[in-house]
N, C-alpha and C positions, 0 to 999 in steps of 0.2 A: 507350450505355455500359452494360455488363456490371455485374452486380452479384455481387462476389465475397463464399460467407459462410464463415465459418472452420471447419477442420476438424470441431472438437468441435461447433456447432449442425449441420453436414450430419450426422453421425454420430445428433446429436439428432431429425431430423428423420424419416432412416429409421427407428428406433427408434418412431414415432409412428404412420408409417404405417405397420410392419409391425405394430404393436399393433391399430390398426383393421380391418388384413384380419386379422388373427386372430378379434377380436373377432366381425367380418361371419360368418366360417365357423364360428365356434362357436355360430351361432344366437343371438348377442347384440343384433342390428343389424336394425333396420328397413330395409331399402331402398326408396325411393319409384320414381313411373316417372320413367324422364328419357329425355328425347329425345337421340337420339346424332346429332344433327346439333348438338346445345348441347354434348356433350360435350368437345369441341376447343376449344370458344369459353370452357366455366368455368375457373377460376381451380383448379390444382392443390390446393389447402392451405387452407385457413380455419380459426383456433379462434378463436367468440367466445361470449358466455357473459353470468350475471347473477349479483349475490348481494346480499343484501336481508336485513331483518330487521322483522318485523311486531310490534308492541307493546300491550298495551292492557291498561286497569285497569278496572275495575270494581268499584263497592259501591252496595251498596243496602240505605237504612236496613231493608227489608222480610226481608232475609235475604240471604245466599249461595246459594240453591237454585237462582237462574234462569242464573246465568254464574260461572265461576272469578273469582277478584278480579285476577290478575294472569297475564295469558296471552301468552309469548314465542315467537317461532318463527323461525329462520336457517336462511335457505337458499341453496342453491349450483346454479346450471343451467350446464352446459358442452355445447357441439354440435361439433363436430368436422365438417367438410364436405370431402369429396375428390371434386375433379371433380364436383361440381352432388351428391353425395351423403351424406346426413344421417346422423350418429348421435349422437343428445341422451342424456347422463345427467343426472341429479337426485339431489340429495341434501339434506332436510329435518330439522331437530332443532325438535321444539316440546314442552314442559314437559314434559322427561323421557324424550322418545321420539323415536326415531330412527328414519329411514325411508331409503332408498337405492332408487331407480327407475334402471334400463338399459333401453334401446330393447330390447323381447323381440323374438321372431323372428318376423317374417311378412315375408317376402319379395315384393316387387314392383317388379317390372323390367318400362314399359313401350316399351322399342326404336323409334323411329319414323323413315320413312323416306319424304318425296313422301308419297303417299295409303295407303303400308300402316304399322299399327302392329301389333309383336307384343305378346301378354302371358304373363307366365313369374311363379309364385307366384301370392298372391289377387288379385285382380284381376275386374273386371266389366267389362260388356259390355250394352248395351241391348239389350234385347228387350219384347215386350209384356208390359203388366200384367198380364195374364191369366195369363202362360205361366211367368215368370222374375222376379224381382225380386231376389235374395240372389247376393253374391260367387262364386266359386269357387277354388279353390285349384289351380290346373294350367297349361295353356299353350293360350293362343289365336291366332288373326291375323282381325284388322281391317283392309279395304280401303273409303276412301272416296272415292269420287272424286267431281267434278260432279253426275254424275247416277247413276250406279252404284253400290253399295255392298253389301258382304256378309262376314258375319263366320261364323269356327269354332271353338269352344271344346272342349276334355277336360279333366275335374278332379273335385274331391271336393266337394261340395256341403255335407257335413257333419261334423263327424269322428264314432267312435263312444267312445257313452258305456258302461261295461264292468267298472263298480264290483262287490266281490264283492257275491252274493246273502245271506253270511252275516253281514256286515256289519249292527253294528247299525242305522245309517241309510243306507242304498246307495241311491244314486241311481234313478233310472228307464232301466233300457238302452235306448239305441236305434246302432242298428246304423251303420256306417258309408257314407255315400252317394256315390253319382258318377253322373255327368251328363255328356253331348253333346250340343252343338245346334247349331244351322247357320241362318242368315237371309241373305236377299238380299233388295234393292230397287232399284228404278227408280224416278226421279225425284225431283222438289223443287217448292218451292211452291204453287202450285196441282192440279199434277196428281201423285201418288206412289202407290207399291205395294208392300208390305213382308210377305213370307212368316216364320214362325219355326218350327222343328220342335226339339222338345227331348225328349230321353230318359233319365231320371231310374230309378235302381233301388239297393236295398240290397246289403251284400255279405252274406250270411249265416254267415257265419266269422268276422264282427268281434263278436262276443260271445259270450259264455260259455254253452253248452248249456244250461243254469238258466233263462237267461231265454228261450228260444227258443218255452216255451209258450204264456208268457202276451204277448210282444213276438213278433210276426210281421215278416220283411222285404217290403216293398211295391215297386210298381214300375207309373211312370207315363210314358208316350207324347201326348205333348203337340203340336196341329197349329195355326198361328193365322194369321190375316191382317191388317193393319191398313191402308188404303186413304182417300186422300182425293183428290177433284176436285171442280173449281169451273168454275163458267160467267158468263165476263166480268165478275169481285171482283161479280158480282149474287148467286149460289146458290153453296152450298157445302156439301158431303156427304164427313163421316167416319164411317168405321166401322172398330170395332175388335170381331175374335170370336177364338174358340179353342174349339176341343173337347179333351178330356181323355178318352184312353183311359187308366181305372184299376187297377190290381190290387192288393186290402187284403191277400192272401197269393201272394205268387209261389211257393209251394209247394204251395200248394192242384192239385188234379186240372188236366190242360190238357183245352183242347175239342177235338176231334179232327177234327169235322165239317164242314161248310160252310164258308161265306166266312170263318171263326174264323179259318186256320190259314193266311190269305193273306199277313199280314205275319209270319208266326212269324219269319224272321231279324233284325226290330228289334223285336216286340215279338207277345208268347206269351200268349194268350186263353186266361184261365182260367175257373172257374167259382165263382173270388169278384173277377171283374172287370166292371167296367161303363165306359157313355161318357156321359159329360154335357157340355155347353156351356154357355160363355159369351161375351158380348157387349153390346156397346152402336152404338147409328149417333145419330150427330146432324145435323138438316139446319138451316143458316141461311141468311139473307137481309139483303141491304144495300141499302136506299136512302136516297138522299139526305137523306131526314127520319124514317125509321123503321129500327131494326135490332132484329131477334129471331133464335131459336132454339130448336128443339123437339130432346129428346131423349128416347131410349127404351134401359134397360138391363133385361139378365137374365142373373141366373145360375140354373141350374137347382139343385136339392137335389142333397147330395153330390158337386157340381165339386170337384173337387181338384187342385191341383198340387202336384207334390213342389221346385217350384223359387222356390216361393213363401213369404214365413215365415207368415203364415196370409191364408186369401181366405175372406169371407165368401159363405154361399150360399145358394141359397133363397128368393129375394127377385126383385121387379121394380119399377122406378120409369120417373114418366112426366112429365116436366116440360118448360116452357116461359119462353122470357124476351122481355121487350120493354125496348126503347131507343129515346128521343129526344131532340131538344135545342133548344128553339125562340128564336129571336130571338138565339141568340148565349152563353145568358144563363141561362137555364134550363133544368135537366137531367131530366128525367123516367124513372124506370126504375121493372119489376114484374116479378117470377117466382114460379110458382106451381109445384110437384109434389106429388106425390105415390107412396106407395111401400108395397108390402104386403109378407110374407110367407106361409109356409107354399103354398107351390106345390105338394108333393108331397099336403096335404091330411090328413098325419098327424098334425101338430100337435094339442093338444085345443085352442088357440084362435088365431085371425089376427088378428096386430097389424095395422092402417094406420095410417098417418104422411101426414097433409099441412101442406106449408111454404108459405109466403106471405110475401112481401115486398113494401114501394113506398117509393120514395127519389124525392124532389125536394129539388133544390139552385138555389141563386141565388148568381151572385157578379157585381160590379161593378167596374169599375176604380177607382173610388176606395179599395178595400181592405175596402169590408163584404162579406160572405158571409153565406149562411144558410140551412140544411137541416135537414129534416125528413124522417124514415124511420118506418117500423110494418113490424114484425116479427110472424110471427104461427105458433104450431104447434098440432097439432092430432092427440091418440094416440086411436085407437078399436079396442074390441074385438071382434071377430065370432066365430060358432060357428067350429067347427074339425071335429076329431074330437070333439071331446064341443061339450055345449051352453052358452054361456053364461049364470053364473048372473046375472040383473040388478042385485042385492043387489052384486055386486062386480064387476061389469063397471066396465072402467078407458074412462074418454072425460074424459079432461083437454087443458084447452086453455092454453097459455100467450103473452099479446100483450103487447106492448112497442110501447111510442110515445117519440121522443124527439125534439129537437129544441135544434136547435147554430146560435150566429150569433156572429161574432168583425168586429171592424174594426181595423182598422188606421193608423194618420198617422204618418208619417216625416215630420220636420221637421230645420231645421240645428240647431237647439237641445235639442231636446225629441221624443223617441219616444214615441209613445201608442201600446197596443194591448188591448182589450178586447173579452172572450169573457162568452158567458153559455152556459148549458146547463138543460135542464130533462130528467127522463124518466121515467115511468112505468108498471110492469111491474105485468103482474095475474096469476097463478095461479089457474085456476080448475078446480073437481071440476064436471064437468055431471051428474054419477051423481043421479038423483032421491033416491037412496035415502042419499045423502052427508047430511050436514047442519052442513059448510061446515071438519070438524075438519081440513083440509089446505089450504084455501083462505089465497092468501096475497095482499098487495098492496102495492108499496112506489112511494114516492115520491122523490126527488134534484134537489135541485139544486144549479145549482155559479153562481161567477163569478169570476171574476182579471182583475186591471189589472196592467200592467209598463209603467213609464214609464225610459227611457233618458234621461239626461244625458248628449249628447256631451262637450260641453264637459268633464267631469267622467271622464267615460268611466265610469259607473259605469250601474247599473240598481237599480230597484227595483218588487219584486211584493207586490201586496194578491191574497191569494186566501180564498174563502169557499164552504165546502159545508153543506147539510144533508140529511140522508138520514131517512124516515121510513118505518118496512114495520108493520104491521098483518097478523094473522093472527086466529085463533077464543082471543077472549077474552085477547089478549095485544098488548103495543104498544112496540116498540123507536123511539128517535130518537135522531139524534148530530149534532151540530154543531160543525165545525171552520173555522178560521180562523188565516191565517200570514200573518206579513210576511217579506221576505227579501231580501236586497241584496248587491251583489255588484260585483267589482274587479278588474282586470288592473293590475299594477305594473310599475315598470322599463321600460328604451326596447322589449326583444324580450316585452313581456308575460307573463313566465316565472314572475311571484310572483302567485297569482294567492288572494284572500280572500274567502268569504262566510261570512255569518251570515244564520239564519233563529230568527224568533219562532212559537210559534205554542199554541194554544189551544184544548182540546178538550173537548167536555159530552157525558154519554153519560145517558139516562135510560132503563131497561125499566119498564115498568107494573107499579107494587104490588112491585118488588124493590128498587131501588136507582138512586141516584142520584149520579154520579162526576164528575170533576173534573181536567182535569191541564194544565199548561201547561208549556211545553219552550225551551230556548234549543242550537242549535247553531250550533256556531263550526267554522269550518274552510279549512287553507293548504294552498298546494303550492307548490314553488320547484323549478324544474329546472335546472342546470348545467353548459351546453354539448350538451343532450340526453345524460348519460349520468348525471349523480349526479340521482335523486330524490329529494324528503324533502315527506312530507307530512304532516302533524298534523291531528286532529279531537277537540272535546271537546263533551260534548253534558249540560245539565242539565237537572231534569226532577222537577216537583212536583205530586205527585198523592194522589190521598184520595179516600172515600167522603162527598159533601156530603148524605145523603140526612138529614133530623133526626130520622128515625123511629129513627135508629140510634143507639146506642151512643159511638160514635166521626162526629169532622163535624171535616170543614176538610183540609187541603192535609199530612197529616201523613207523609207515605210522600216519601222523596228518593231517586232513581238516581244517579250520576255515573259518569260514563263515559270517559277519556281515550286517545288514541290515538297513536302514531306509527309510523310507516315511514319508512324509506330501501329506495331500488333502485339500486344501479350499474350499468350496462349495458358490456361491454366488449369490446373485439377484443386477442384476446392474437396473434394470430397472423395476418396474413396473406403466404401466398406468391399472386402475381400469375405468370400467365402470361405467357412471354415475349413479347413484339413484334417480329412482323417488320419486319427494317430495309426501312425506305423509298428510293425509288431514289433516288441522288445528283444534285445541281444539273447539273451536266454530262452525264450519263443524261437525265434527264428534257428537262434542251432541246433532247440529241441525238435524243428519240421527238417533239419538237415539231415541230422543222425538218424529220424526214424522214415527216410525219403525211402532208402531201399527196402526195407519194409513194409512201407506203405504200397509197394511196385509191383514187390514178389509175388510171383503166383503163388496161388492160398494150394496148401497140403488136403484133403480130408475135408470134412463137411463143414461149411461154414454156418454157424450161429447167429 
């Protein structure tokens, strides 16, 4: 059955949608990708939308400095969706102030069809880390098949920045950029091979002559491989490289001579251009009781890409990991690296970096668990171009030990489950010539119990921290402590209440000694999934208890109260049509003549 609507809503309705394609072409409308194999299957028409209003009070006998006393805010979200596509507005009033947000313009439409996808507006495309990491703004095609795969991109990388020079704060120019690249690959899982070439350059006309002295246009040719194969899931070997051919002024003199001028048709050797590399290979191993992995990366000084937002460089690291798991039950893991810089050796000094880790775990069917890790780093200084003075040579080491164990009992009456934690972290200067004013060393621990009452359906938590850190002649501690319980109401558990207690002591050495303990409450009720309302109130008594002072006792009050509502709502939907189904005497007439239609034909067919 047809659904007839009357003249004045059809009239309403184009009206709506001719407002949205206006809106789309006047660069008001975000478009996302959609696949146009969904595009027949969405539903023409959708408005659905939210409006809410946030609430909350505030005073505090200590002043008004820290929060407004009374802070309202209403707001309105409307989406509009035609055919699987988005355009959200928003509009907010909060104490005084009015805001209005429209989907601005970035245009992205991603087409797809079987194994090819196009892209038209911003839009990305994977390629190596090395090479590319940032959006672009143009048109691409994507083909992925099984085992074949290879994408094309053109677009603008960046836009330009072009504020005047005379300007009392004018931004920093930079010029406008655009990019092509191209990758193909073969294969999948264990064995693949993936090429990338990107070519990245300035336009030098997108900015204003002023800054053309001091802002040069650049331009970068970019080559990479990424490669993996494995031998019987035992060994496994990835590598990922790229080279970068650079140029910090594409106006600078070109080289005229030798192999320079080999690729001039994609890319012009100058003589403020260089090539650097980068890379990393990892090799692993798998057996049955042991798994590790060694890796090795480098980037050389000054790698650059222009399709990158920034790559660090100059650097090499060299690390390893081991894994095991014995009896079922116990997990065993360790990795150790390490990483320096200054490669080029210009530096006046060379950082090293080494990391160390070891984790073991224990878990039981009965529900107890229990792990323990050490974490450990390690900064050291070495000559460089100039000499290290020893007086302030940096060799700081920072370890961490911690260690976690929880159980668990589900019962038909009664939930038990209780966690303990301990950990402690040491800061330390190795400088001989140190005499300890940055050494630091803190202590924590924690515990919580949460017992459930089915019967009740309710829950309740005991949790307890304290934390102690020590440094040169100084001694902070804090001890905290909460109770907290909690309730689902009604047959669909839609009203749902907790309250938590809780209690806090902070002392620093020779300053002050503090005090504060907290009550908060808090509901939410929701209504058929579209009306929210939730309330939160939170009380809170605090002071300076130290009696060296002045002032002693619980004299300072917060109060805090809060409400929300959100309604969530569909103002509109148009449903696309359904095709009618074949009729009862159709359908028995394809039933009856099924084996007919099956049989192999006799004799010639007509």
């Amino acid at each position: 059955m047809r659904t007839t609507f009357p003249h004045s809503v059809v009239i309403y309705l184009k009206r709506i949608a001719v407002t949205a394609v206006l809106v789309a072409l006047c660069g008001l409308a975000a478009l996302h990708a959609q696949d146009i194999s969904q595009i027949g299957k969405s539903d023409p028409l959708i408005i659905s939308g939210s409006i809410g209003t946030n609430n909350t009070y505030y005073h505090s006998s200590a002043g008004a400095g820290y929060a407004s006393p009374l802070s309202n805010s209403v707001f309105a979200n409307i989406n509009v969706n035609i055919y699987g596509f988005s355009f959200p507005f928003a509009v907010c009033y909060s104490n005084n102030n009015m805001s209005f947000s429209y989907p601005q313009f970035s245009f992205n439409i991603a087409p797809k069809y079987k194994y090819f996808t196009a892209h038209f507006g911003r839009s990305t495309i994977p390629f190596s880390n090395y090479i590319m990491n940032m959006s672009f703004n143009g048109v691409g095609l994507e083909y992925n098949g099984p085992k074949f795969r290879t994408a094309a991109f053109y677009g603008i990388l960046r836009k330009a920045i072009n504020d005047n020079p005379e300007d009392p704060n004018p931004r920093t120019a930079q010029y406008e950029r655009v990019g092509w690249g191209f990758s193909t690959g073969y294969g999948n899982g264990g064995h693949s091979i993936d090429i990338y070439l990107l070519r990245a350059y300035d336009r030098p006309s997108t900015i204003d002559e002023a800054w053309r002295e001091s802002v040069r246009p650049q331009e970068n040719l970019l080559v990479g491989i990424k490669a993996r194969t494995s031998f019987k899931k035992f060994l496994s070997l990835n590598v990922n490289a790229a080279t970068s051919a650079f140029t910090a002024d594409r106006e600078s003199p070109k080289v005229e001579v030798g192999e320079a001028t080999r690729f001039d048709k994609i890319f012009e050797a100058r003589y403020t251009s260089r090539i650097r590399f980068a890379g990393d290979a990892s090799l692993g191993f798998s057996l049955p009781f042991l798994n590790g992995s060694v890796f090795y990366k480098i980037i050389q000084p000054d790698y650059v890409s222009l399709g990158t937002y920034y790559t660090s460089n100059n650097y090499q690291s060299l690390g390893a990991t081991l894994s095991t798991r014995l009896f079922r039950r116990i997990s065993l893991s360790g990795n150790f690296s390490m990483q320096n810089d200054n490669l080029s050796k210009e530096q006046l000094y060379t950082n090293n970096g080494y990391v160390y880790s070891a984790i073991a775990s224990y878990s039981h069917s009965s529900g107890f668990s229990i792990s323990g890790m050490f974490n450990g780093y390690l900064q050291r200084q070495d000559d460089g171009a100039a000499a290290v003075n020893d007086t302030t040579r940096v060799n700081r080491e920072l370890r961490s030990f911690s260690l976690n164990s929880s159980y668990s009992r589900p019962g038909d009456t009664f939930d038990h489950s209780v966690s303990l934690s301990a950990n402690y972290t040491e800061n330390i200067d190795h400088n001989r010539f140190n005499i300890g004013l940055s050494d630091c060393k803190t202590m924590a621990l924690g515990a919580s119990y949460t017992l459930g009452v089915n019967p009740w359906e309710v829950d309740f938590g005991l949790s307890t921290s304290y934390q102690e850190t020590k440094g040169f002649n100084t001694k902070y501690s804090s001890a905290v402590g909460s109770f907290s319980t909690g309730r689902g109401f009604l047959k669909d558990k839609n009203l749902n209440v907790s309250a938590t207690v809780s209690i806090c002591y902070n002392h620093v050495k020779f300053t002050s000694k503090s005090l504060s303990m907290a009550l908060d409450l808090s509901a939410s009720y929701t209504i058929k999934q579209s009306h929210s309302f939730s309330a939160s109130a939170s009380f809170s008594k605090y002071g300076d208890v130290n009696p060296t002072q002045t002032q002693s006792g619980l004299n300072s009050t917060d109060i805090r109260l809060s409400l929300n509502y959100v309604y969530t709502f569909s103002l509109f939907h148009l449903k696309k049509k359904q095709s009618e189904k074949p009729k009862n005497s159709q359908l028995a007439y394809q039933t009856q003549n099924k084996s007919k239609y099956n049989s192999p034909q006799v004799g010639p067919v007509r």
